[in-house]
Residue, then its C-alpha position, 0 to 999 in steps of 0.5 A: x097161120x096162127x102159131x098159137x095152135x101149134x105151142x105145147x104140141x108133139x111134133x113128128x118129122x119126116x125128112x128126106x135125104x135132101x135138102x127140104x130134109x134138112x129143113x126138117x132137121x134144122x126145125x126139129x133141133x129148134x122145136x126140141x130146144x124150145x121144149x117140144x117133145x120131137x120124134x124125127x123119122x128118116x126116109x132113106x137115110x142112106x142114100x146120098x144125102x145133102x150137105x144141107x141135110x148133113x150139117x143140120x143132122x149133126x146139129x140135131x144130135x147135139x139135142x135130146x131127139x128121137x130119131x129113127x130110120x124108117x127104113x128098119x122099121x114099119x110105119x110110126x104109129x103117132x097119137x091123133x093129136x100130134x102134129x105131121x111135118x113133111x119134109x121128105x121131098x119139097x121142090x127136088x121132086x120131078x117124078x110120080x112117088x113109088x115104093x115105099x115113099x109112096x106107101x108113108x104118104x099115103x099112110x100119112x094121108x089115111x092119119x087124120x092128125x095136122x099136117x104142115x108141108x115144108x116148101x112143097x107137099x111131098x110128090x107135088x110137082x113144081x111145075x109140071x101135072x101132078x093129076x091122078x099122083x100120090x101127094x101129102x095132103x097138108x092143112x098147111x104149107x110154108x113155102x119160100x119166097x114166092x108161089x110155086x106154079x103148083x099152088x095156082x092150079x085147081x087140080x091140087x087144091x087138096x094138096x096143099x091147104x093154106x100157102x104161107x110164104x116166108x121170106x128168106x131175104x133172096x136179094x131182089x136182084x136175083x129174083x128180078x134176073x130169073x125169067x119165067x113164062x108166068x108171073x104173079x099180080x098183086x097190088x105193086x104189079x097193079x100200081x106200075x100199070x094204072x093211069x093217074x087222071x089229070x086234074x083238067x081231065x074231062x069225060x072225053x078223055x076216058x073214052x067211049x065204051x059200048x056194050x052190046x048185051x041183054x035179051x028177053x029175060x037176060x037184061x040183068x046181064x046187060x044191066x050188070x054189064x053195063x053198070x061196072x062199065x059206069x064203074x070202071x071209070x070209062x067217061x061215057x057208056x052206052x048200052x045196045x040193047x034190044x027195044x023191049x030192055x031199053x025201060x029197064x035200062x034207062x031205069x036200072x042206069x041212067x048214066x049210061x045212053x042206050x041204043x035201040x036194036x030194031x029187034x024188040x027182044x034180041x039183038x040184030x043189028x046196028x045202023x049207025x056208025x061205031x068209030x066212036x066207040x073207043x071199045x065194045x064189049x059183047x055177048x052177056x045175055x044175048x042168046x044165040x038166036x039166028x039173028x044174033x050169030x048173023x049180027x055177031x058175024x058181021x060185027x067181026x068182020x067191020x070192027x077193027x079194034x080189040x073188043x070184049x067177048x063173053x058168055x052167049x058171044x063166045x058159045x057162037x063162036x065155039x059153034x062157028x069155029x072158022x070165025x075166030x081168024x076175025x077176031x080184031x088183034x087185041x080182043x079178049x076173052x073172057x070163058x068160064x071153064x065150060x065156055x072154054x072146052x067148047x072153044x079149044x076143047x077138053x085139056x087133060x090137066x089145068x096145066x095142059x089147059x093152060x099151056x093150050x091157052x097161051x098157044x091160041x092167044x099167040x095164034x090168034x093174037x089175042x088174050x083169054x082169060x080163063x076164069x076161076x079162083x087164080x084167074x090166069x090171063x093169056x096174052x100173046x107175047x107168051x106171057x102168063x097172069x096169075x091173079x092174087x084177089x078174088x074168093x069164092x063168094x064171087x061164084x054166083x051167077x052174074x060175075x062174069x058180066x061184071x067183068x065184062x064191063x070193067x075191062x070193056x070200060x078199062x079198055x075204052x080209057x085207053x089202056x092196052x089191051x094186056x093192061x085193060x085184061x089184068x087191070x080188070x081181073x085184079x079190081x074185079x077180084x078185089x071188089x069180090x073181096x071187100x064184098x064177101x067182107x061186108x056181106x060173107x061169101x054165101x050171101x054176096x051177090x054180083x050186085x055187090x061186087x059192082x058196089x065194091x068197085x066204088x071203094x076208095x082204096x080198092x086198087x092200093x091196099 
């Protein structure tokens, strides 16, 4: 954040009777003492208080501050450029606000001044649904220690504005002792999982990826694919695509060899032997001709290892739902929202949808990705990924492709499935990040992100 903004302003700070109360005290005894004109206003002050928010409320009067209950009054009115501190509730919260707590948010929320959230935005719920509930809407939060759940769901992004996390010196043996379904990854998760290359490596000891992609008029799909394939690292790509698109191929990456469908503009079938693929990515660009749901069918049915699945490839089965007992253990879907409903239908909220994608990734012993700004990945163990990298320059048509290639070619080198998954999803998401720095996020393209890829230090800043 930038503090600078906040110096010289009047603060007004509304605490509750727990302990993120007691935060607000404690930060309205050091804004008073800094020379800040505070005004305090408590929230059911009588009710059972904290220690946390006794101790604090004693220190806070030894200070010249305006401290009022709001409960013997109505609501403060504050001058439009005085900065809102929430401390009413944080994390202590496991119920939908009412009464007259959910009157001050809202008037709150109707005030157009700054407002900072002190761990949570009062009546945000921790970890569990809080669609269609009454909450701050903070410009920014500080948190303590790590994301709360809350933060990674797109349903309460206008809750919470910009997260900042302060460290509060919890020792790491405490934080490494706490179980949780869900788990954060960032550059140091990355560096457990990849693999160093060893100096006498050759290209036969990264693997063999195939991608299957492209129709009449989709071949830049199967080009996307297939290039971030290249650039993922495997050692060798080649590209099935349909006879017409073997040109464009050829010319748009030459280091990739091409297989030839017998099908001049979709994809059909394929007459020679897969065993020396070490991964199979399928479905950018394909259509859903008759053909293609036929070849897919039979694909599912003779390939045994875990493959890639996306976009057209996942709308067949979406229509063929019996299929997906066929799925090899292992695969990975990756959906788009949209491609997700069709597959496991309509959740009522993003933690619902979430909560049904671990289940089917344990059913059906595989790992779904579900695609968005915190791109969360399933895996069949019960384990949850939240992803830290990627922005919103990256939704433009063609990403998806490109992440595609990058697992499929992650996938080849030998990683398991869970690491190609994770692996895949943080480079693709930090390539979208050196993109929109160089670019901007309106102008970047999904071109762009496979050029990223090539940045040295792309997996260790």
């Amino acid at each position: 954040m930038a503090y600078k903004k906040y110096l010289n302003k009047n603060f007004a700070i509304f605490c509750g009777p727990g302990n993120n109360g007691g935060d607000g005290l404690a930060i309205a005894r050091l804004l008073s003492l800094s020379g800040h004109a505070v005004q305090v206003f408590l929230l059911n002050s009588a009710s059972k208080r904290s220690s946390d928010f006794d101790i604090n409320y004693k220190c806070l009067k030894e200070v010249a501050s305006v401290i009022i209950d709001l409960k013997e009054i109505s609501l403060p009115s504050l001058a439009a450029d005085t900065i809102i501190i929430d401390a009413i509730f944080g994390t202590g919260l496991n119920r939908s606000l009412d009464g007259f707590s959910k009157q001050l948010v809202e008037y709150i929320n109707r005030l157009n001044n700054k407002v900072v959230a002190i761990d949570m935005p009062s009546g945000l719920l921790t970890d569990l649904s809080s669609k269609g509930l009454t909450a701050i809407k903070a410009n920014n939060t500080l948190t303590f220690q790590c994301f709360k759940a809350a933060f990674l769901l797109p349903e309460n992004e206008e809750y919470f504005g910009n997260v900042h996390i302060l460290d509060i010196n919890l020792h790491p043996s405490y934080l490494n002792s706490v179980e949780t379904t869900f788990e954060l990854v960032d550059q140091q998760f990355i560096s457990s999982i990849i693999k160093l290359r060893k100096a006498f490596s050759h290209k036969g000891n990264f693997g063999h990826a195939l991608i299957i992609a492209g129709s009449y008029g989709k071949m830049g799909a199967a080009v996307l694919s297939t290039k971030a394939c290249l650039q993922s690292g495997a050692g060798l790509v080649t590209a099935h695509v349909p006879a017409k698109g073997v040109e464009i191929m050829q010319i748009s990456a030459p280091e990739a060899m091409c297989r030839i469908d017998t099908q001049s503009e979709i994809i059909s079938n394929i007459d020679y032997d897969l065993k020396p693929y070490t991964s199979i990515g399928i479905g950018p660009g394909i259509g859903k001709e008759k053909m293609t749901t036929s070849f897919l069918y039979q694909l599912l049915k003779d390939y045994q290892k875990p493959m890639v699945i996306d976009a057209d490839a996942l709308n067949i089965l979406s229509e063929n739902p019996d299929w997906l007992s066929l799925l090899p253990p292992g695969s990975i879907l990756t959906p788009h929202p949209k491609e997700y409903a069709r597959l496991f239908g309509n959740d009522m909220n993003d933690l619902e949808k979430i909560n049904t994608a671990l289940q089917k990734a344990h059913d059906l012993k595989i790992i779904i990705i579900l695609k968005g700004h915190h791109t969360f990945i399933a895996t069949p163990d019960g384990k949850g990924y939240f992803n830290t990298t990627g922005n919103a320059g990256m939704a433009k048509g063609g990403s998806g492709d490109v992440l595609t290639g990058i697992i499929t070619g992650i996938l080849a080198q030998g990683y398991k499935p869970n690491e190609a998954a994770i692996l895949g999803v943080y480079m693709h998401g930090a390539a979208g990040d050196n993109a929109a720095a160089k670019y901007g996020m309106i102008s970047m393209t999904a071109t762009d992100l496979i050029e990223a890829l090539k940045t040295p230090d792309l997996l260790t800043k």
